[in-house]
N, C-alpha and C positions, 0 to 999 in steps of 0.2 A: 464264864463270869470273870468280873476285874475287881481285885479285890486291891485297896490303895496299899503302897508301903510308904509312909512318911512321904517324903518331895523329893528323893534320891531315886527311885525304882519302881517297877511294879510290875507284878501277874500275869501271867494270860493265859488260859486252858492250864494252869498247872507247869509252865513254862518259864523260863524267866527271860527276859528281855538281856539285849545284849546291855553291858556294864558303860555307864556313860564315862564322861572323863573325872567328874567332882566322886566318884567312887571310886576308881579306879585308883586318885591321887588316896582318898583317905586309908584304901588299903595300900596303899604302898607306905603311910607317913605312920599307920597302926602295927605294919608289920618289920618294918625297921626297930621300931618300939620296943619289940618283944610281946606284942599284946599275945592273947590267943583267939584264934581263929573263929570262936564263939562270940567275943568281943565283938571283933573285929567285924565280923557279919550284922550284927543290931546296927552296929553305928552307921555300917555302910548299905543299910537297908537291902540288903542282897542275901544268897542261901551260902550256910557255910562252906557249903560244893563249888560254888562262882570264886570265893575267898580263893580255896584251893588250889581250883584252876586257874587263878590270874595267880599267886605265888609262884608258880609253878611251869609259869610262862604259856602254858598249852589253851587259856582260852583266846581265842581269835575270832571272836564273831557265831553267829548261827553256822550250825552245818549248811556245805557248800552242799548244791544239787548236781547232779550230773552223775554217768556212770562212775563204777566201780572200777577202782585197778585191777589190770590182770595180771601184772607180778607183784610178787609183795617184797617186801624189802631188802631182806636175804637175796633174791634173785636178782633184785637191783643193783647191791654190793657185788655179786659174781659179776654182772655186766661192767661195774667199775672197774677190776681185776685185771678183766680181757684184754677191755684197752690200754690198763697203764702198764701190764705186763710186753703188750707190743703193740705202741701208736701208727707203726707204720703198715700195718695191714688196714683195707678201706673195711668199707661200711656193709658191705653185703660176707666177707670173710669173720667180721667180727660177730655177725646177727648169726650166720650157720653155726660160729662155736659156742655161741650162746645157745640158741636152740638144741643144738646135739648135746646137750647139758640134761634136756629135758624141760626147759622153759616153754612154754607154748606165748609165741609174739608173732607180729608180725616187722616187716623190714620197718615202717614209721614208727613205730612202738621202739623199737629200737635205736633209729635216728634221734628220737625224740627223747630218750632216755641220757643218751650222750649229750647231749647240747645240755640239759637238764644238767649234768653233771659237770660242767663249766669248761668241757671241749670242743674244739671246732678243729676244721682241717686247715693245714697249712703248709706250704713248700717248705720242707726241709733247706735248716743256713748249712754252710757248709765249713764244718771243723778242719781249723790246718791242725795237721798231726806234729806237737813240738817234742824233742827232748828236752832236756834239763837245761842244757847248755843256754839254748833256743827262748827258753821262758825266762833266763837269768839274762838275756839279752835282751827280753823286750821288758825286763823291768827298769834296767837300768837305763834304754834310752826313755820309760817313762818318766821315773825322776828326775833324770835331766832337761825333758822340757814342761814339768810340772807347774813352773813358775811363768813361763811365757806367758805374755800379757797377751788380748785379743788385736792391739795393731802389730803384735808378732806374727801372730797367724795369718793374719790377713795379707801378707806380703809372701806366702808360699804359693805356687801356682800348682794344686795336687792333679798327677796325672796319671790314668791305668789306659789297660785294654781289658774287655771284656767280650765274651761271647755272647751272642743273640741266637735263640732258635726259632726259624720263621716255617718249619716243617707243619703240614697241618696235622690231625690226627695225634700229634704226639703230647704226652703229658709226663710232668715231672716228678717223681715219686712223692705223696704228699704224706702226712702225718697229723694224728690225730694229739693236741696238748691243749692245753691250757693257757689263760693267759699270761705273760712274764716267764714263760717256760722256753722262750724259742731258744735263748742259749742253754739249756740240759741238757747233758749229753744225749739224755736219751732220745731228745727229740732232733739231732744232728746225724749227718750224715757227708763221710767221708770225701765223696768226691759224686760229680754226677756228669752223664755223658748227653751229649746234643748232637743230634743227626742234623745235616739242611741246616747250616747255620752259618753265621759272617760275626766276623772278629770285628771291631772297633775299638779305635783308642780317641780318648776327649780330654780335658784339658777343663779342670774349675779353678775359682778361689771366689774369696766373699763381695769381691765385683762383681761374680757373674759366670757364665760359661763361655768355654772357647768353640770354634768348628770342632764337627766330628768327622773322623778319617775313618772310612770302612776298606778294609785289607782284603786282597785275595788273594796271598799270599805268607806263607810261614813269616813271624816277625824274626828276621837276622839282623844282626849290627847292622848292617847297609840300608836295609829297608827301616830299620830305626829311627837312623840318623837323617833319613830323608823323611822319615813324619817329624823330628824336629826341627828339620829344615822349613818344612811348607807348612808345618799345623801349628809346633811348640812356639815355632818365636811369632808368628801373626798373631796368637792367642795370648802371649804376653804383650805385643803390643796394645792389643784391642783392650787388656783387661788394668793393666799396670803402667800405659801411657808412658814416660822417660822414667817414670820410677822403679827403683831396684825391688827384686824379687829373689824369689829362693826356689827353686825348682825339685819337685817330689815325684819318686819315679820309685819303685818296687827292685829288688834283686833279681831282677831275670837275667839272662844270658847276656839276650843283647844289649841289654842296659846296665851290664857293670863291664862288657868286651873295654880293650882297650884302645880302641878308633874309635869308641862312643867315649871316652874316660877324655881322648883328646881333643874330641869335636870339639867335646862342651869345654874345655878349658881353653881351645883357639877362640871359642862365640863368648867367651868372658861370663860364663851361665854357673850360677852358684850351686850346687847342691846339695836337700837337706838328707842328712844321714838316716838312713832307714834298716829296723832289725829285718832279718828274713821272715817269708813266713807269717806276713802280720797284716792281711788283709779287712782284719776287724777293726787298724787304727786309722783307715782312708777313710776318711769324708767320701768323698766321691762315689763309696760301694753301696752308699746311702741312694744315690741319685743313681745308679744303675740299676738297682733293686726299684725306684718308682717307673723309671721308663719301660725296666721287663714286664712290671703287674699290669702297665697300658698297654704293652704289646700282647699278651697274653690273653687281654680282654678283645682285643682285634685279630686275635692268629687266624689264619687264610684255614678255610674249611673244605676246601678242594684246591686243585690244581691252577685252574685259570686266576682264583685267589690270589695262590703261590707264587705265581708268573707276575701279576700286580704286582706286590708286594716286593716282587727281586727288582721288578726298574723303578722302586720308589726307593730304594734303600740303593740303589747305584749300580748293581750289578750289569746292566747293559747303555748306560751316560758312558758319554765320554771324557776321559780320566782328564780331571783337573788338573793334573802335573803331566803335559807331554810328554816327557820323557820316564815316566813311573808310570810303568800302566798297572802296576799292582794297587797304584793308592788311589782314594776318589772322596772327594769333597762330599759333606755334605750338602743333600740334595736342597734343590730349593722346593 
């Protein structure tokens, strides 16, 4: 039977109909009021049980169909624990500690619970370890360029080397967080090692990028000074045309020796002051981190792969600098 309630609501088998929006508002504009909840239900032509649950935030519609959970919430909270106690273990160690708990799940159930809980996996960044000294240093060259206008920046030409792992089979220890979490420490990790890999140094600024120089050899002042020869100054030409620029280069050995300190004062090469240690303040670590998650998505899955992959990346070309056969242009 359907029995009417005024024009705001009504019946069904004893049931009440989900709460439209013109009731919804009057309980909200009754219960602000102070009315009581007896009130509140005549006018809103609804049961004082509906009142309740909409103050109460908990009604949301008819119950949903579908199976029953097979953890209950407590069990859920332990699964939360697991992972935030240690995000770096995967998905199959975190499901066994859970289940040897006494949980009866399966591995999806358990996937499924994590992503639920607003984690995914992700390659661990990688924390420089400062002291005191170290962090009193990168504050104070912060303040000092805090005011730099952006056509200051734009006249630096930021340059690194980085490593590439082109090994197949190999993966980099990941970690389960959150979003906005990747710099926690907990989700950081110290240093990480690459089997099968090739070094390159590149060369940006907000024109554009320079060539990339892939190495196969340790970076020494000599070998350096010969990537600034053939890569640094073509790439401020290409990028900065007659105009002056400021060259950004990291504290490494061979980049603060003193045949590198003179090169660049014979080549008339400016250089901007950089604190040790401070890989988080390059632009550039931004743009090695997009070309690694593409290379990653293409890593060679066997050997013949891998053999591709090494004469695309230069490993068997013949070196662009005749006389350095450690350095090699990028490929066309």
């Amino acid at each position: 039977m359907v029995s009417q309630i005024g024009s705001l609501g009504y019946t069904i088998m004893g049931k009440t109909a989900d709460l439209t929006v013109v009731q919804k508002t009057i309980i909200d504009t009754l219960h602000k009021e102070g009315k009581p909840q007896t009130f509140i239900a005549k006018e809103a032509g609804c049961s004082q049980s509906d009142v309740s649950k909409h103050v109460n935030r908990k009604l949301s519609g008819r119950k949903k169909c579908g199976r029953k959970r097979c953890t209950t919430n407590r069990e859920n909270r332990s699964l939360m624990r697991i992972v935030k106690q240690n995000g770096f273990k995967n998905l199959s160690e975190h499901h066994k500690e859970w289940t040897e708990a006494g949980v009866k799940a399966s591995r999806a159930t358990t996937h499924r619970h994590v992503k639920e809980f607003g984690y995914s996996c992700h390659i661990p960044l990688v924390k420089p370890l400062l002291n005191h000294r170290q962090r009193q240093r990168h504050l104070t060259w912060a303040k000092e360029k805090k005011n730099w206008t952006a056509a200051q920046w734009s006249n630096v030409l930021f340059s690194d080397e980085s490593k590439f792992c082109i090994s197949f089979g190999n993966q980099r220890p990941r970690v389960w967080r959150k979003g906005g979490e990747a710099h926690s420490p907990s989700c950081l990790k110290s240093s990480v090692k690459f089997p099968q890999s090739v070094m390159i140094w590149g060369a940006m600024s907000s024109a554009g990028v320079g060539p990339l120089c892939f190495l196969k050899t340790k970076v020494t002042a000599p070998v350096y000074q010969e990537i600034l020869e053939h890569f640094m100054l073509p790439s401020a030409d290409q990028l900065f045309e007659d105009a002056d620029f400021i060259f950004q280069q990291d504290l490494a050995p061979a980049h603060t020796a003193k045949s590198t300190k003179t090169w660049l004062n014979d080549h008339g090469v400016g250089v901007l002051d950089w604190p040790a240690n401070s890989p988080d303040l390059n632009p550039i670590e931004n743009l090695w981190g997009i070309a690694k998650r593409k290379m990653r998505n293409k890593r060679p899955k066997n050997a013949d792969e891998l053999k591709a992959t090494e004469r695309n990346l230069g490993f068997h070309t013949t070196s662009a600098v005749p006389q350095t056969d450690h350095l090699h242009a990028t490929p066309n």
